[in-house]
Biopython code that builds the backbone (N, CA, C, O; Angstrom):
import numpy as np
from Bio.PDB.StructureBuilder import StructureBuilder

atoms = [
    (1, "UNK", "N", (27.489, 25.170, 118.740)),
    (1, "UNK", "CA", (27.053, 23.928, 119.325)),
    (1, "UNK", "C", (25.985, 24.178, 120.369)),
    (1, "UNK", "O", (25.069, 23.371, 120.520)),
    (2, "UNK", "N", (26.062, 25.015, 120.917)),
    (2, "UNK", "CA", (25.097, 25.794, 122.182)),
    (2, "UNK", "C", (23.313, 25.211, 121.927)),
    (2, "UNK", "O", (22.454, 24.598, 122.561)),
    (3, "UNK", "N", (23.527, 26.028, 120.255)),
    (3, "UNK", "CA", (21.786, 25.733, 119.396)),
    (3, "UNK", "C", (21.721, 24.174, 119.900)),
    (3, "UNK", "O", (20.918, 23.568, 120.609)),
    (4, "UNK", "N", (22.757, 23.845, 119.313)),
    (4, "UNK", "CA", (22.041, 22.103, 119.333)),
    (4, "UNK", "C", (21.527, 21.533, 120.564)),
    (4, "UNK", "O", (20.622, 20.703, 120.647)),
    (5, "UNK", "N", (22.549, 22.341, 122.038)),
    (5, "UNK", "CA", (21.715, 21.332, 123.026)),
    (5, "UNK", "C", (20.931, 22.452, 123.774)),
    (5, "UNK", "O", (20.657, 22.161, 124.938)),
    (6, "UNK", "N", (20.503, 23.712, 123.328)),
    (6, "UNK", "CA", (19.706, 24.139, 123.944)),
    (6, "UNK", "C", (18.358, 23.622, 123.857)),
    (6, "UNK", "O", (17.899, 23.532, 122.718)),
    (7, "UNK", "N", (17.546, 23.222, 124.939)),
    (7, "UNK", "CA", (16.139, 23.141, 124.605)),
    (7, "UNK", "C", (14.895, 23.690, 124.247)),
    (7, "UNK", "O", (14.611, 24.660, 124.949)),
    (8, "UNK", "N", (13.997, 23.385, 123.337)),
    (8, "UNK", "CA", (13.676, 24.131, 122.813)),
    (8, "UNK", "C", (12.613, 25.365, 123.355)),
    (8, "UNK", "O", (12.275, 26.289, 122.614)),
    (9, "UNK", "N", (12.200, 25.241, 124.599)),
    (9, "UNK", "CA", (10.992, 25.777, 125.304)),
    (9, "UNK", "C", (11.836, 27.230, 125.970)),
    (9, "UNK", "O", (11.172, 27.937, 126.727)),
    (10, "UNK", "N", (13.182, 27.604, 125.687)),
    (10, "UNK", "CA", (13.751, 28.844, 126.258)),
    (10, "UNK", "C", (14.686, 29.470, 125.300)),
    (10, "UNK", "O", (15.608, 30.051, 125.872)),
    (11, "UNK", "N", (14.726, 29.535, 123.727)),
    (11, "UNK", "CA", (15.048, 29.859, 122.545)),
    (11, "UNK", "C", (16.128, 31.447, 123.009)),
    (11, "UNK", "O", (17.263, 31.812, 122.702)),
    (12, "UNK", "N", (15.199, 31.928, 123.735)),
    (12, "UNK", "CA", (16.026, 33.257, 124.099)),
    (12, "UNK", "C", (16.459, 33.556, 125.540)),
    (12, "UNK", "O", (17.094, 34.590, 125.751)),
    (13, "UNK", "N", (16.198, 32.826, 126.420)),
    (13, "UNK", "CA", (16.909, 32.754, 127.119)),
    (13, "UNK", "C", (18.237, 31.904, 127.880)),
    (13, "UNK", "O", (18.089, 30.825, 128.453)),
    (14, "UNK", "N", (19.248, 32.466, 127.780)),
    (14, "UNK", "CA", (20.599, 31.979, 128.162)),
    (14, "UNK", "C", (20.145, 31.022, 129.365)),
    (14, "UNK", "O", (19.285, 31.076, 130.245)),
    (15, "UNK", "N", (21.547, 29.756, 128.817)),
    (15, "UNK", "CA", (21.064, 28.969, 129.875)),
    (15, "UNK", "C", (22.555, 28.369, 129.951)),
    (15, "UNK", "O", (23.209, 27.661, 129.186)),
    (16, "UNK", "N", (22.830, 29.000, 131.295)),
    (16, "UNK", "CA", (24.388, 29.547, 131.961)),
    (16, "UNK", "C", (24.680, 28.129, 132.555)),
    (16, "UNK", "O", (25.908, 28.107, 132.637)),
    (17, "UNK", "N", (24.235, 27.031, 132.974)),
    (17, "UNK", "CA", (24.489, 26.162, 133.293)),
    (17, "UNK", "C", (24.696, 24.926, 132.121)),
    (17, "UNK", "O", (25.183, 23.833, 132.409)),
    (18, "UNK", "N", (24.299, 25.253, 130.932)),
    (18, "UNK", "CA", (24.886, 24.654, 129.753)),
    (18, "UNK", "C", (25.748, 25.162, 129.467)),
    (18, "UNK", "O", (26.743, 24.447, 129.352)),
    (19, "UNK", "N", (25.884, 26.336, 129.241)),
    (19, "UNK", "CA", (27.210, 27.106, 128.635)),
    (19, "UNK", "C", (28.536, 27.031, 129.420)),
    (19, "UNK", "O", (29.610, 27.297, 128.881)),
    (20, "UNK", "N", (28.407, 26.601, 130.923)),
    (20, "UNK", "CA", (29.413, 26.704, 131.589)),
    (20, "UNK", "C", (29.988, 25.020, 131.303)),
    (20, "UNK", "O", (31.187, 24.838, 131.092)),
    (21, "UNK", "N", (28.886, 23.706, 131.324)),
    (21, "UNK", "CA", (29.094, 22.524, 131.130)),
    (21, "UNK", "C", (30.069, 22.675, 129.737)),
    (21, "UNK", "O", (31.246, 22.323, 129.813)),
    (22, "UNK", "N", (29.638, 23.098, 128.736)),
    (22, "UNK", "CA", (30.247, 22.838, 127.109)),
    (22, "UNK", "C", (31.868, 23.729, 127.217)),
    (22, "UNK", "O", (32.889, 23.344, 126.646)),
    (23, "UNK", "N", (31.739, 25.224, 128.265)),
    (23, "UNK", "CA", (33.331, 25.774, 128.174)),
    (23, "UNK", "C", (34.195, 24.703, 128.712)),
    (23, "UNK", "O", (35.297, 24.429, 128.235)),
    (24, "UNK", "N", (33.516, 23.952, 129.983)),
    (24, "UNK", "CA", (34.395, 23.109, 130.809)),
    (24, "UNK", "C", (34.555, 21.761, 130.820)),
    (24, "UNK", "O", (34.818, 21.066, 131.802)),
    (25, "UNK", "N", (34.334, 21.297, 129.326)),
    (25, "UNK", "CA", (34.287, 19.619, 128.620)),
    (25, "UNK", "C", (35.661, 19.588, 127.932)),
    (25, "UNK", "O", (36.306, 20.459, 127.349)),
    (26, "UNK", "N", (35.888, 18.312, 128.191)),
    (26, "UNK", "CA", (36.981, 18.288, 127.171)),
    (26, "UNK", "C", (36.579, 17.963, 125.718)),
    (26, "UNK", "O", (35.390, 18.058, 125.410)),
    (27, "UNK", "N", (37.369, 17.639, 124.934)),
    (27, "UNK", "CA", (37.093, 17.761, 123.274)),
    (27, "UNK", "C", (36.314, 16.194, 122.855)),
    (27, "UNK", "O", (35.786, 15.946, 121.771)),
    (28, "UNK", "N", (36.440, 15.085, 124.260)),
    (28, "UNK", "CA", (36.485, 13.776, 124.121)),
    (28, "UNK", "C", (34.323, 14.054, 124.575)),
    (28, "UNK", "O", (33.345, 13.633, 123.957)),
    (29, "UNK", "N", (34.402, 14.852, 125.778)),
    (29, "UNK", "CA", (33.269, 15.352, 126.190)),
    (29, "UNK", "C", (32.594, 15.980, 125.496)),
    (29, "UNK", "O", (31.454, 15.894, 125.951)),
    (30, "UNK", "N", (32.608, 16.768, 124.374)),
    (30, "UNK", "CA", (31.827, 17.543, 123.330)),
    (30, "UNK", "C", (31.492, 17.018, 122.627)),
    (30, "UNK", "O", (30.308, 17.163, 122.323)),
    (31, "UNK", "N", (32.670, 15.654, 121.604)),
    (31, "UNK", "CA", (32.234, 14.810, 120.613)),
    (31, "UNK", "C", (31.023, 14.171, 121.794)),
    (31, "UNK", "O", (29.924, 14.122, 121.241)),
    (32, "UNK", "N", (30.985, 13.826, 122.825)),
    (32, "UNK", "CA", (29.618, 12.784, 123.195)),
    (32, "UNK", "C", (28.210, 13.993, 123.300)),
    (32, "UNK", "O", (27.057, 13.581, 123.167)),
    (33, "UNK", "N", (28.468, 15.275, 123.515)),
    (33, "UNK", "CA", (27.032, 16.239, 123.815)),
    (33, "UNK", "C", (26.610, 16.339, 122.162)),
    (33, "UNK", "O", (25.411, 16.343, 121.885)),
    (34, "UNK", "N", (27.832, 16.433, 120.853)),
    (34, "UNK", "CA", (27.029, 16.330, 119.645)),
    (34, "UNK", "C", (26.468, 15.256, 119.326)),
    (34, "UNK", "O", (25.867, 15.174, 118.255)),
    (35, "UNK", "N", (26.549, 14.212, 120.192)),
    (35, "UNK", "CA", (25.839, 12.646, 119.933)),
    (35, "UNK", "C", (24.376, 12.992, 120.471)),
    (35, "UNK", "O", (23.282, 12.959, 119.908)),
    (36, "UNK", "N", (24.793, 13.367, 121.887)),
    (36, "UNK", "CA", (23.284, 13.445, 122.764)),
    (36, "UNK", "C", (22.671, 14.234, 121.559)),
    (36, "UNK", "O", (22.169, 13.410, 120.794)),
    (37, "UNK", "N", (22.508, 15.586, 121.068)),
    (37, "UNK", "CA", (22.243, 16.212, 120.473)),
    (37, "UNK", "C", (21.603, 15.768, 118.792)),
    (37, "UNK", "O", (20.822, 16.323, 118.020)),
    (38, "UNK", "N", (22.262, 14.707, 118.755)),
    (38, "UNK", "CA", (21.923, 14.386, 117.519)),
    (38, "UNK", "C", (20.995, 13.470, 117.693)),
    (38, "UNK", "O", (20.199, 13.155, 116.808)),
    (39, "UNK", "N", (21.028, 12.869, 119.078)),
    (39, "UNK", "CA", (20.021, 11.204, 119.422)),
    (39, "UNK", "C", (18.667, 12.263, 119.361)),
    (39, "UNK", "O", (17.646, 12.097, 118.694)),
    (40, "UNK", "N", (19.070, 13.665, 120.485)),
    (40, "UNK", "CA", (17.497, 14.122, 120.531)),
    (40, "UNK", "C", (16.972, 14.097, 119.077)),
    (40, "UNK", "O", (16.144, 13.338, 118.573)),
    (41, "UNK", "N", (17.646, 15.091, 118.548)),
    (41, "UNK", "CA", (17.018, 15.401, 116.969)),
    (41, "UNK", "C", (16.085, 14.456, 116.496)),
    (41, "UNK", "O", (14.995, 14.824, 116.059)),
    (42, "UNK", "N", (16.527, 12.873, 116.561)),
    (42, "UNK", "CA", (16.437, 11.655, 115.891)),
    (42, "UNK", "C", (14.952, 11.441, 116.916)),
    (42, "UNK", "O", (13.900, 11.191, 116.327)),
    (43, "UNK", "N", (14.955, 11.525, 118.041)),
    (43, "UNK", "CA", (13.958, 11.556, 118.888)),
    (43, "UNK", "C", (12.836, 12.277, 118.910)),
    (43, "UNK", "O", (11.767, 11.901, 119.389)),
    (44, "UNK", "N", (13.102, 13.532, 118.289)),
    (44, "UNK", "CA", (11.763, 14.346, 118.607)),
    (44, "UNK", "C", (11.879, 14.426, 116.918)),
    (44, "UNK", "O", (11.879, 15.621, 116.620)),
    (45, "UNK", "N", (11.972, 13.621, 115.766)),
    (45, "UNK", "CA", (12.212, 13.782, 114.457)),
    (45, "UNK", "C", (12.026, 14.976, 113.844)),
    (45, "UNK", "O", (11.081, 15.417, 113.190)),
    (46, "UNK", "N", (13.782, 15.739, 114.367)),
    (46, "UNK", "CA", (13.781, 17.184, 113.894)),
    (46, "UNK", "C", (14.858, 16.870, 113.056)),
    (46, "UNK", "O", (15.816, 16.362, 113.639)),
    (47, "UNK", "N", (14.967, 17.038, 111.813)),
    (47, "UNK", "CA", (15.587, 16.509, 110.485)),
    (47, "UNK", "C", (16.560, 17.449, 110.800)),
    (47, "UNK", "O", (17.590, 16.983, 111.286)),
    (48, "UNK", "N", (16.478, 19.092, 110.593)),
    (48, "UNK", "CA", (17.664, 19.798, 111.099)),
    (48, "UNK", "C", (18.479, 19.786, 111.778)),
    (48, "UNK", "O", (19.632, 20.090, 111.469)),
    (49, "UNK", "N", (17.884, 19.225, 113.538)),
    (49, "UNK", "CA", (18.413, 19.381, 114.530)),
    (49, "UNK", "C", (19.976, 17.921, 114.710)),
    (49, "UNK", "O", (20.992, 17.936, 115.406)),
    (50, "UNK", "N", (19.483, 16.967, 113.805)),
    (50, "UNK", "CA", (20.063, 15.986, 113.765)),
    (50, "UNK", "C", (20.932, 15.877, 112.603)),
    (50, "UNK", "O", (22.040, 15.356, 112.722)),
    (51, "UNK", "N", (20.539, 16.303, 111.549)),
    (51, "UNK", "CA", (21.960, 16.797, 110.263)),
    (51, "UNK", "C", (22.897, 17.477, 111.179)),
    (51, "UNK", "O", (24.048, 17.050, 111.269)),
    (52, "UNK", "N", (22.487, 18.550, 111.902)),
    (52, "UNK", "CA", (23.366, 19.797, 111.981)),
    (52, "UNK", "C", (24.353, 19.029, 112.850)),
    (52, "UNK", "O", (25.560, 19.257, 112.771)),
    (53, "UNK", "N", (23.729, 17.912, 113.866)),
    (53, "UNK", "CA", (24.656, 17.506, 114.644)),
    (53, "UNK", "C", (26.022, 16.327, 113.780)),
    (53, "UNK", "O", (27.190, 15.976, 113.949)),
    (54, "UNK", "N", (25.326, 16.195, 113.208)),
    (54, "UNK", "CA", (25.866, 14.992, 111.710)),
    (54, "UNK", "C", (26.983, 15.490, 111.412)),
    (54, "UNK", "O", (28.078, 14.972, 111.627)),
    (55, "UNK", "N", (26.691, 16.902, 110.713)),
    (55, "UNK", "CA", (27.592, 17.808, 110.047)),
    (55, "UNK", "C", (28.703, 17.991, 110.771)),
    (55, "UNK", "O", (29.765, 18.104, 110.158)),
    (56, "UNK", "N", (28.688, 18.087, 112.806)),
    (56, "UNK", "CA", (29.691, 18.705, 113.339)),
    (56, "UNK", "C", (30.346, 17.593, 114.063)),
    (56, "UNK", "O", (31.267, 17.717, 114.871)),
    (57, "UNK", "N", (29.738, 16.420, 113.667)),
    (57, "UNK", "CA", (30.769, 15.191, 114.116)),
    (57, "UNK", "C", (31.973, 14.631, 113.356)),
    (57, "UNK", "O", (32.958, 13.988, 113.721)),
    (58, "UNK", "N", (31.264, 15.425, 111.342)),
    (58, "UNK", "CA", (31.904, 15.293, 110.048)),
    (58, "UNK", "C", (33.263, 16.156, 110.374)),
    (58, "UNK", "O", (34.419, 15.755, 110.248)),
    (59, "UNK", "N", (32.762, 17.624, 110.888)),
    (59, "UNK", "CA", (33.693, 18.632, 110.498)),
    (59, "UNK", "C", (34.860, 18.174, 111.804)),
    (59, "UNK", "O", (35.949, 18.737, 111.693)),
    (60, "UNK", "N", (34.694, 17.105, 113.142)),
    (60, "UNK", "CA", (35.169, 16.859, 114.048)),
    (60, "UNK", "C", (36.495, 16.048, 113.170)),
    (60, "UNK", "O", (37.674, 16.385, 113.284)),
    (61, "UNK", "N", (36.143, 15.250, 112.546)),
    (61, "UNK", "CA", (37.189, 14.129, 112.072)),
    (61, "UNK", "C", (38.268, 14.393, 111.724)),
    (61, "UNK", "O", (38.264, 15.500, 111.185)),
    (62, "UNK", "N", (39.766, 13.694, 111.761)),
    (62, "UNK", "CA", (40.821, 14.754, 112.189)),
    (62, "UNK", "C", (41.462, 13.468, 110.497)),
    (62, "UNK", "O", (41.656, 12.254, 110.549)),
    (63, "UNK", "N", (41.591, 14.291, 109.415)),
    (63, "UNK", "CA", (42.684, 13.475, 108.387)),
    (63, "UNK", "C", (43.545, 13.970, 108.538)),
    (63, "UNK", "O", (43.617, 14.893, 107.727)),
    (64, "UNK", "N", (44.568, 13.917, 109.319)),
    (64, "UNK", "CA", (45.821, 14.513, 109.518)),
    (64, "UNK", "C", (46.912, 13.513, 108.767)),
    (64, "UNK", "O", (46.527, 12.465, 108.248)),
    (65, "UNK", "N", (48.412, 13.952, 108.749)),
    (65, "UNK", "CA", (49.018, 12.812, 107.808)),
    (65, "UNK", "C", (48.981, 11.421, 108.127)),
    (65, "UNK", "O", (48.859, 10.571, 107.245)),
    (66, "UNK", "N", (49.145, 10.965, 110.106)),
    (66, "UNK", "CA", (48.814, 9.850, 109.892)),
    (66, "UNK", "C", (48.043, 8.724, 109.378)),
    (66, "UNK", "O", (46.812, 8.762, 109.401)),
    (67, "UNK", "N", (48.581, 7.885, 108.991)),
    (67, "UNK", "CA", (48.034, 6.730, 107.930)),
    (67, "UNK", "C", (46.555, 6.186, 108.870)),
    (67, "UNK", "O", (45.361, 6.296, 108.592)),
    (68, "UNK", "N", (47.152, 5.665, 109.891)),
    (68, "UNK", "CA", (45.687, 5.025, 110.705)),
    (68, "UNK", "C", (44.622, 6.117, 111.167)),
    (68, "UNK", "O", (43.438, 5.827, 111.332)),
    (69, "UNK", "N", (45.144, 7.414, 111.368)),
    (69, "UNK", "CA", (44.146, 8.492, 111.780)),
    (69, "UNK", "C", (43.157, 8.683, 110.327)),
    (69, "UNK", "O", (41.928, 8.760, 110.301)),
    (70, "UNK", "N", (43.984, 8.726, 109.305)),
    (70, "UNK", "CA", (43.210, 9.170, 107.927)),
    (70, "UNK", "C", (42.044, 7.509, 107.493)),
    (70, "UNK", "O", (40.955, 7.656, 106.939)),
    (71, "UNK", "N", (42.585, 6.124, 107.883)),
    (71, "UNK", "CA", (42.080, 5.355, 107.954)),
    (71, "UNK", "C", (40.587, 5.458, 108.759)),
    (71, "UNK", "O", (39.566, 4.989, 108.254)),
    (72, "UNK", "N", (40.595, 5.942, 109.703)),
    (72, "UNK", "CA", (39.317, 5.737, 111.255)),
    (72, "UNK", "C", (38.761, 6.912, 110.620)),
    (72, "UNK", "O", (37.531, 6.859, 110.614)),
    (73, "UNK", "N", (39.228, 7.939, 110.090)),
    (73, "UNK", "CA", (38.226, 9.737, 110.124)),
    (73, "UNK", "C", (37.476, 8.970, 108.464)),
    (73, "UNK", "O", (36.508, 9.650, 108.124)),
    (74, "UNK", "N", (37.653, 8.186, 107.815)),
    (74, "UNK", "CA", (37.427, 7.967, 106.640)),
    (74, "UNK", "C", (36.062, 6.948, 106.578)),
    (74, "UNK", "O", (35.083, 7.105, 105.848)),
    (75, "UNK", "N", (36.299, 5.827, 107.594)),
    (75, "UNK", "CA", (35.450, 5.022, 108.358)),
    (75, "UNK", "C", (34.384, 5.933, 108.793)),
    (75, "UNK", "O", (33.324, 5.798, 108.181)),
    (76, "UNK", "N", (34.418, 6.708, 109.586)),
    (76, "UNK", "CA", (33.470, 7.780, 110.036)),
    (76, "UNK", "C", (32.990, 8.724, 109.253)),
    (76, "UNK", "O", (31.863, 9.218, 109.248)),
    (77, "UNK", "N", (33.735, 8.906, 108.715)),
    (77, "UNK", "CA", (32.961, 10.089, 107.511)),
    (77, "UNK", "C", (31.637, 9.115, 106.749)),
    (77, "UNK", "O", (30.476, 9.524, 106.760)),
    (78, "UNK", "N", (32.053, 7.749, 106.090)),
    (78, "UNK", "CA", (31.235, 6.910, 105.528)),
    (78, "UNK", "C", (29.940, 6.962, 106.092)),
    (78, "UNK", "O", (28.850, 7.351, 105.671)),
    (79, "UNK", "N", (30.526, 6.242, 107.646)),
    (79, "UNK", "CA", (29.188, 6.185, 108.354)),
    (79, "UNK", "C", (28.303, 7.306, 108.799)),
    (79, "UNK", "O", (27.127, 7.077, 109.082)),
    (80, "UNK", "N", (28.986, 8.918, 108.902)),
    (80, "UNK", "CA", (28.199, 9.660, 109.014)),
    (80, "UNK", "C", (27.494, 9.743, 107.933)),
    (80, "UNK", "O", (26.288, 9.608, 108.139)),
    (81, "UNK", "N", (27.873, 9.957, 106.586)),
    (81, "UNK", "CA", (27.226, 10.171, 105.194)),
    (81, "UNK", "C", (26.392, 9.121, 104.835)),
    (81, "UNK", "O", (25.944, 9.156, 103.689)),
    (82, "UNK", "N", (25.961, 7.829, 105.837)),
    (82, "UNK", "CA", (25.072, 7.219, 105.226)),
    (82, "UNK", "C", (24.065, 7.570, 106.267)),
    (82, "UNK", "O", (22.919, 7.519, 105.819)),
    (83, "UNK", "N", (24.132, 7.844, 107.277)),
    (83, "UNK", "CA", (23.546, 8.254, 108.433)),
    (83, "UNK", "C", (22.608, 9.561, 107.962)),
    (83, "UNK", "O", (21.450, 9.750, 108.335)),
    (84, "UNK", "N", (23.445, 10.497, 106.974)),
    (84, "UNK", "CA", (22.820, 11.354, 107.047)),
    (84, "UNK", "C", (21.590, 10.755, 105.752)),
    (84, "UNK", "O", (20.471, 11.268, 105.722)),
    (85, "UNK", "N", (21.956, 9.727, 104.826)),
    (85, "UNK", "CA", (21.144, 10.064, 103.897)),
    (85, "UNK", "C", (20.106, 9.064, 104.420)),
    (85, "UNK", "O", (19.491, 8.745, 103.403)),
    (86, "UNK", "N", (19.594, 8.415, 105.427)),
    (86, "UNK", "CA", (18.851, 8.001, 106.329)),
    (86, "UNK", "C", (18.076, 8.801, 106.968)),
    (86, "UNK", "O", (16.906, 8.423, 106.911)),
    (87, "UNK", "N", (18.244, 9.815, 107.593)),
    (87, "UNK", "CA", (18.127, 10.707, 107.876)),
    (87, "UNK", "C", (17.061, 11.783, 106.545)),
    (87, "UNK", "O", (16.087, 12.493, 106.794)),
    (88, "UNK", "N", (17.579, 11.579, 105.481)),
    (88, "UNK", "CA", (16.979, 12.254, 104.475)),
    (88, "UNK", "C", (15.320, 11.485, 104.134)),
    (88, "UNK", "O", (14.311, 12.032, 103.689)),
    (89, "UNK", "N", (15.483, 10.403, 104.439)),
    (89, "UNK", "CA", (14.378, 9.143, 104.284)),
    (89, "UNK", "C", (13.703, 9.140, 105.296)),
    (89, "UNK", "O", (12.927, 8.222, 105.564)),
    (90, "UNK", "N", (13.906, 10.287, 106.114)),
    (90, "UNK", "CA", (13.184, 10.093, 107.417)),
    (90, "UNK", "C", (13.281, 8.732, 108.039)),
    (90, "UNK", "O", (12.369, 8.410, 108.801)),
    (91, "UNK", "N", (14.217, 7.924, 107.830)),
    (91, "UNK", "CA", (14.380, 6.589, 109.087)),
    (91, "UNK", "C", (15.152, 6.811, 110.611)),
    (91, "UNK", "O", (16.085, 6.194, 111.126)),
    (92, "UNK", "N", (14.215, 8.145, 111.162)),
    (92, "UNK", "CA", (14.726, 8.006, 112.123)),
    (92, "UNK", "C", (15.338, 7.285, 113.427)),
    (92, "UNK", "O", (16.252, 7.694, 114.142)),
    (93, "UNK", "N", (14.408, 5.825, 113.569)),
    (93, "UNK", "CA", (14.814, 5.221, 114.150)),
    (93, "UNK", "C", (15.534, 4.361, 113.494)),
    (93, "UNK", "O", (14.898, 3.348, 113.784)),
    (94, "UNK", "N", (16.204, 4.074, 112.967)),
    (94, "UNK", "CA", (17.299, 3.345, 112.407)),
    (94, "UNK", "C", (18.410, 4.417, 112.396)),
    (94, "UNK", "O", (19.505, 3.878, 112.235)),
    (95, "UNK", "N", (18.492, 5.869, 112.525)),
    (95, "UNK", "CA", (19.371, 6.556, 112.461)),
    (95, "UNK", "C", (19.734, 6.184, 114.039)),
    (95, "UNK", "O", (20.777, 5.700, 114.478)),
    (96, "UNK", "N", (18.921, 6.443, 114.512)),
    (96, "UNK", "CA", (18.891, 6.160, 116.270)),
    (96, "UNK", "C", (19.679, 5.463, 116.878)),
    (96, "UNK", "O", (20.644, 5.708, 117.601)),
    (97, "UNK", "N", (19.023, 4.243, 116.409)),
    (97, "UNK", "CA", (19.575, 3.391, 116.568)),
    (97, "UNK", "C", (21.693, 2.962, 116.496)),
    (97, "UNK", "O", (22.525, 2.514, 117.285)),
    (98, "UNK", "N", (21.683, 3.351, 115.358)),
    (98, "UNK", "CA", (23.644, 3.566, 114.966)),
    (98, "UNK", "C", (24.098, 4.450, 116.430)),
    (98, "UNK", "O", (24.841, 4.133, 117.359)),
    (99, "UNK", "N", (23.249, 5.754, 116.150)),
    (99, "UNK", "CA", (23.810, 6.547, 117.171)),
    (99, "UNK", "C", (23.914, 6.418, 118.473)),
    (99, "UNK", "O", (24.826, 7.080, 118.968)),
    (100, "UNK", "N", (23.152, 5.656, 119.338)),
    (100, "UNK", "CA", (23.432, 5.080, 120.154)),
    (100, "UNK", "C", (23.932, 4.374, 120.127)),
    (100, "UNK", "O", (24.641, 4.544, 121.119)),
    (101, "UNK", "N", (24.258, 3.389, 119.648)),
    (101, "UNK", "CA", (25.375, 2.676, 119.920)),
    (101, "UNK", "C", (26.691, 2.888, 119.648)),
    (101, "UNK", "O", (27.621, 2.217, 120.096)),
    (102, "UNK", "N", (26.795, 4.101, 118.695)),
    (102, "UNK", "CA", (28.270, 4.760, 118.305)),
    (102, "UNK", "C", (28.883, 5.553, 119.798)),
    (102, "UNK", "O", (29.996, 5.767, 120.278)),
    (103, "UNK", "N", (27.623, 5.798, 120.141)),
    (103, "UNK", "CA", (27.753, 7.235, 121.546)),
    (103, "UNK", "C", (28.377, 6.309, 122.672)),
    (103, "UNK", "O", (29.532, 6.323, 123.096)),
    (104, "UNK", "N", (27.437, 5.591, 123.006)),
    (104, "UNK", "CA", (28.138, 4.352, 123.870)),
    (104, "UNK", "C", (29.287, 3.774, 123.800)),
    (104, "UNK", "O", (29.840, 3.536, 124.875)),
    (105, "UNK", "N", (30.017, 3.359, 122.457)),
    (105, "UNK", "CA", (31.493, 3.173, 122.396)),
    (105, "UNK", "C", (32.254, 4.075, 122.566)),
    (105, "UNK", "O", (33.305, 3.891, 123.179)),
    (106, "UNK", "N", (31.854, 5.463, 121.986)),
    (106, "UNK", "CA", (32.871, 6.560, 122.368)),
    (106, "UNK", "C", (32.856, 6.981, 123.946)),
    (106, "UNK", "O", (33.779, 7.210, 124.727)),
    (107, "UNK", "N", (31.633, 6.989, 124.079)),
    (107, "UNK", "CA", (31.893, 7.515, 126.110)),
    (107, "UNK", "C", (32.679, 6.319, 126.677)),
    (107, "UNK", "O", (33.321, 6.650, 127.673)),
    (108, "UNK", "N", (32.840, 4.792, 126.273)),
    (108, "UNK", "CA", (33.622, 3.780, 127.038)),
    (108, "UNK", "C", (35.088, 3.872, 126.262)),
    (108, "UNK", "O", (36.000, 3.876, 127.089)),
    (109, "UNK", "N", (35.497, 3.939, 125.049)),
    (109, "UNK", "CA", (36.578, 4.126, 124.846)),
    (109, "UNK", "C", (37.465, 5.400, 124.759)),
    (109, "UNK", "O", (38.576, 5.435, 124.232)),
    (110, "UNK", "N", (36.857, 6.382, 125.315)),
    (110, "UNK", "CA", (37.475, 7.471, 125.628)),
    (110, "UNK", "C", (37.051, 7.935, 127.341)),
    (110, "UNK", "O", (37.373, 9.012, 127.843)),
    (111, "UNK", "N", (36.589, 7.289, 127.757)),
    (111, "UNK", "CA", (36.708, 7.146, 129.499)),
    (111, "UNK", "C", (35.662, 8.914, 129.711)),
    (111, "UNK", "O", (36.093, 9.927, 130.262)),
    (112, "UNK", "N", (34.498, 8.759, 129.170)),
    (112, "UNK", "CA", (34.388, 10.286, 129.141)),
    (112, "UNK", "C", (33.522, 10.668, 130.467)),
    (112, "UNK", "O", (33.743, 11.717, 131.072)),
    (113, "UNK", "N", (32.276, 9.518, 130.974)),
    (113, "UNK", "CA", (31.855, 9.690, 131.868)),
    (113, "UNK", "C", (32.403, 9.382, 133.067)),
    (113, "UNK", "O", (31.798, 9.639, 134.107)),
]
sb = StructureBuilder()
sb.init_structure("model")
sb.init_model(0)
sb.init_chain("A")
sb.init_seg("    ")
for serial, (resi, resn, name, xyz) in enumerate(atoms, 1):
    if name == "N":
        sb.init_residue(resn, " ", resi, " ")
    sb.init_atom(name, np.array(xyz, "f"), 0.0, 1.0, " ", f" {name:<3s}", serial, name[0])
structure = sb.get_structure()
């Protein structure tokens, strides 16, 4: 996850004040830095930078046996997979767009900031 929010102008050099932010987030706090991460992508229209974040919001989703958990990760999977093929069309700002406003419900319904 590091790649995704490192910026891009210091590729090789460690940057200890991110790395210490991402050890010391909770799991509610990480799902929102792969959002930031994915808004940049969508922002500076880096097709990679914004799948990859896609991919690790996918691999986030929890189908565990509960019925309503497998319900909501299923909902989300959808919307990531159309997101991404938006994304494939280069509509970045319409990808943008979702994502901010997805990011915004999760930082208020999980109390993250």
């Amino acid at each position: 996850m590091q790649s995704l929010m490192k910026p891009n102008h210091s590729k090789n050099a460690p940057d200890h004040y991110l790395e210490q932010k991402i050890l010391s987030a909770s799991p509610e706090q990480l799902i929102a830095y792969v959002y930031d991460a994915a808004i940049a992508g969508c922002i500076q229209r880096d097709i990679a930078k914004a799948s990859s974040a896609l991919s690790l919001l996918i691999q986030s989703l929890n189908f565990d046996e509960e019925k309503e958990m497998q319900v909501m990760s299923t909902k989300f999977y959808k919307t990531y997979d159309y997101l991404l093929d938006l994304l494939r069309k280069k509509k970045f700002d319409e990808v943008l767009t979702y994502l901010k406003e997805i990011r915004a419900t999760w930082v208020e319904a999980m109390n993250v900031y």
